[in-house]
C-alpha positions as CSV (number, residue, x, y, z in Angstrom):
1,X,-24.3,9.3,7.2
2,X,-23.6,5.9,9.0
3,X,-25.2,4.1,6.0
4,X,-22.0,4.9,4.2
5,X,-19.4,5.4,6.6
6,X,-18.4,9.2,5.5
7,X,-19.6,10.5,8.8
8,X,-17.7,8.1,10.5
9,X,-13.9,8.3,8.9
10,X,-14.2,12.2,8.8
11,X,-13.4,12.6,12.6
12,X,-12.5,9.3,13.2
13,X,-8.2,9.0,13.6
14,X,-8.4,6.4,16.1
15,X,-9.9,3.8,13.8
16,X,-7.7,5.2,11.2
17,X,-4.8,4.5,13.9
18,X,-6.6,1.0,14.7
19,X,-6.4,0.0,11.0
20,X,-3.2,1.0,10.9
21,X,-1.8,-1.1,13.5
22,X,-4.2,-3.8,12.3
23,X,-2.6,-3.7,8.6
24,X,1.1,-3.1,10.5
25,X,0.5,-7.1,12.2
26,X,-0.2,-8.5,8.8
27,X,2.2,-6.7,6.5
28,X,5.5,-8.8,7.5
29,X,3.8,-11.6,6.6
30,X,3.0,-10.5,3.4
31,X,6.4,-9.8,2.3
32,X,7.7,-12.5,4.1
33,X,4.6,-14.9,2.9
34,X,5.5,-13.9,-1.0
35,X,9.2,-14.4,-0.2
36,X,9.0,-18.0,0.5
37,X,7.0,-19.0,-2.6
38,X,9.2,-21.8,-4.8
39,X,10.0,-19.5,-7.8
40,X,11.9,-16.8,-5.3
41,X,11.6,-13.6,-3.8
42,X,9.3,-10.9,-6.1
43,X,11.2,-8.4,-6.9
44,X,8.1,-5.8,-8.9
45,X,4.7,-5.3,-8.2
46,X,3.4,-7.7,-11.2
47,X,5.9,-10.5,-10.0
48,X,4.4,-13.9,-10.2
49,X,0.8,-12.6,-11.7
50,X,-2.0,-14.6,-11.7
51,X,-4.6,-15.2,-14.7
52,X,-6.6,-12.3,-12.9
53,X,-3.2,-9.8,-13.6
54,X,-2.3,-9.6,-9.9
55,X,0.7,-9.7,-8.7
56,X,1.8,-12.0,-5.5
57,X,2.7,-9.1,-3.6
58,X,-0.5,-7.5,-4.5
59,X,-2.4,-10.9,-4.0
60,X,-0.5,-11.1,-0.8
61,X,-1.5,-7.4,0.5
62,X,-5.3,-8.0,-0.3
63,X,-5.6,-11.0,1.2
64,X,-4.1,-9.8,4.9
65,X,-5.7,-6.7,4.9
66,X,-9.0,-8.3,4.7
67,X,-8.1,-10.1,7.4
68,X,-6.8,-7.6,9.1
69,X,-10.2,-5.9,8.8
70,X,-12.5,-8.7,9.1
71,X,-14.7,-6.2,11.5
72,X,-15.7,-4.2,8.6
73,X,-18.3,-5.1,6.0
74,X,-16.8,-7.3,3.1
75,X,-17.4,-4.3,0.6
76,X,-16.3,-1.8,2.2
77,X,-13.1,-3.7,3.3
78,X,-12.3,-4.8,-0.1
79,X,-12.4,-0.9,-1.1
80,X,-10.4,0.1,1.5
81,X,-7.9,-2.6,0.9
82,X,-7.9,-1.3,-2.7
83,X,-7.4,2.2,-1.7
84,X,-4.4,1.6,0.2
85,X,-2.8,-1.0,-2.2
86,X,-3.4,2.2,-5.0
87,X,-2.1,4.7,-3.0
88,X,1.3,3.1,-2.1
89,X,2.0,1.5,-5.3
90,X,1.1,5.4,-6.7
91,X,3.8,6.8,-4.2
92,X,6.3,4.5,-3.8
93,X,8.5,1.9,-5.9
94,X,8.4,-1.9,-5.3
95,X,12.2,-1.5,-2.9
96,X,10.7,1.5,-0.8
97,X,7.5,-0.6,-0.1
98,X,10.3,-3.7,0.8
99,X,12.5,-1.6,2.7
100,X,9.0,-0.6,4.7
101,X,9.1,-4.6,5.9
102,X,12.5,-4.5,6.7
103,X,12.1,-1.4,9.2
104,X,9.1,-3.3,10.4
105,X,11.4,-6.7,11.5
106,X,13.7,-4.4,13.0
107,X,11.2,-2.5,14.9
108,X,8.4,-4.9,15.5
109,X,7.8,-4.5,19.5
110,X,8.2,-1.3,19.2
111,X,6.9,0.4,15.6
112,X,4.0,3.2,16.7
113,X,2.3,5.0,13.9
114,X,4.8,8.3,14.9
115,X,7.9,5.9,13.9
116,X,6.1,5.0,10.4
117,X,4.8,9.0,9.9
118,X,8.6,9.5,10.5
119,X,10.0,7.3,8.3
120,X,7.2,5.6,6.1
121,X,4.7,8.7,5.7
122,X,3.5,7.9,2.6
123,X,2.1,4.5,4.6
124,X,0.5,6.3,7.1
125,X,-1.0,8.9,4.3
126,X,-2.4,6.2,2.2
127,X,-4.1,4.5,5.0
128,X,-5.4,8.2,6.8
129,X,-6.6,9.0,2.9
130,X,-8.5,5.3,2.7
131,X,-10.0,5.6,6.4
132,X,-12.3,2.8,7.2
């Protein structure tokens, strides 16, 4: 089961925990990143799409969860990436996924994957339901 990595996510929380953290370092930037742009802050998903019908914000997330999870082969990162961008934009609106950056500003030295569960489950749910 290596082959396709099932084996390995099934008992694996720590790398789901690893990821997690991993995505956690990259996601104010992405916010913030897309914030700065010259047109102005997004305020929706499909703000400021491209010719490929992405959004920034979704452009944004891709591209810093790849790197984020550079360790993992460039398939199965981009699916996983894909997974997790899915998932929260199927739970949440565009302001709870903001407000999700905010907390993370506030908390930065000290956000742990119990302070997201508390506060941000769906977050932590989309990324254990991804697993890498």
């Amino acid at each position: 089961m290596t082959g396709t990595g099932v084996g390995r996510r099934a008992g694996s929380l720590g790398a789901v925990v690893n990821r997690l953290r991993c995505l956690l370092a990259v996601f104010a930037v992405v916010v913030l990143a897309s914030g700065c742009m010259s047109s102005g802050e997004p305020v929706s998903w499909e703000d400021q799409t491209d010719e490929t019908g992405e959004g920034l914000v979704e452009r944004e997330f891709t591209a810093a969860c790849l790197a984020a999870n550079d360790d993992l082969p460039t398939v199965r990162a981009k699916d996983f990436c894909g997974c997790v961008l899915g998932r929260v934009q199927a739970a949440v609106t565009f302001e709870e996924f903001k407000g999700l950056d905010d907390f993370i500003d506030k908390h930065r030295d000290d956000v742990t994957v119990a302070m997201l569960g508390e506060h941000y489950g769906w977050f932590v749910e989309a990324t254990e339901a991804c697993g890498a």
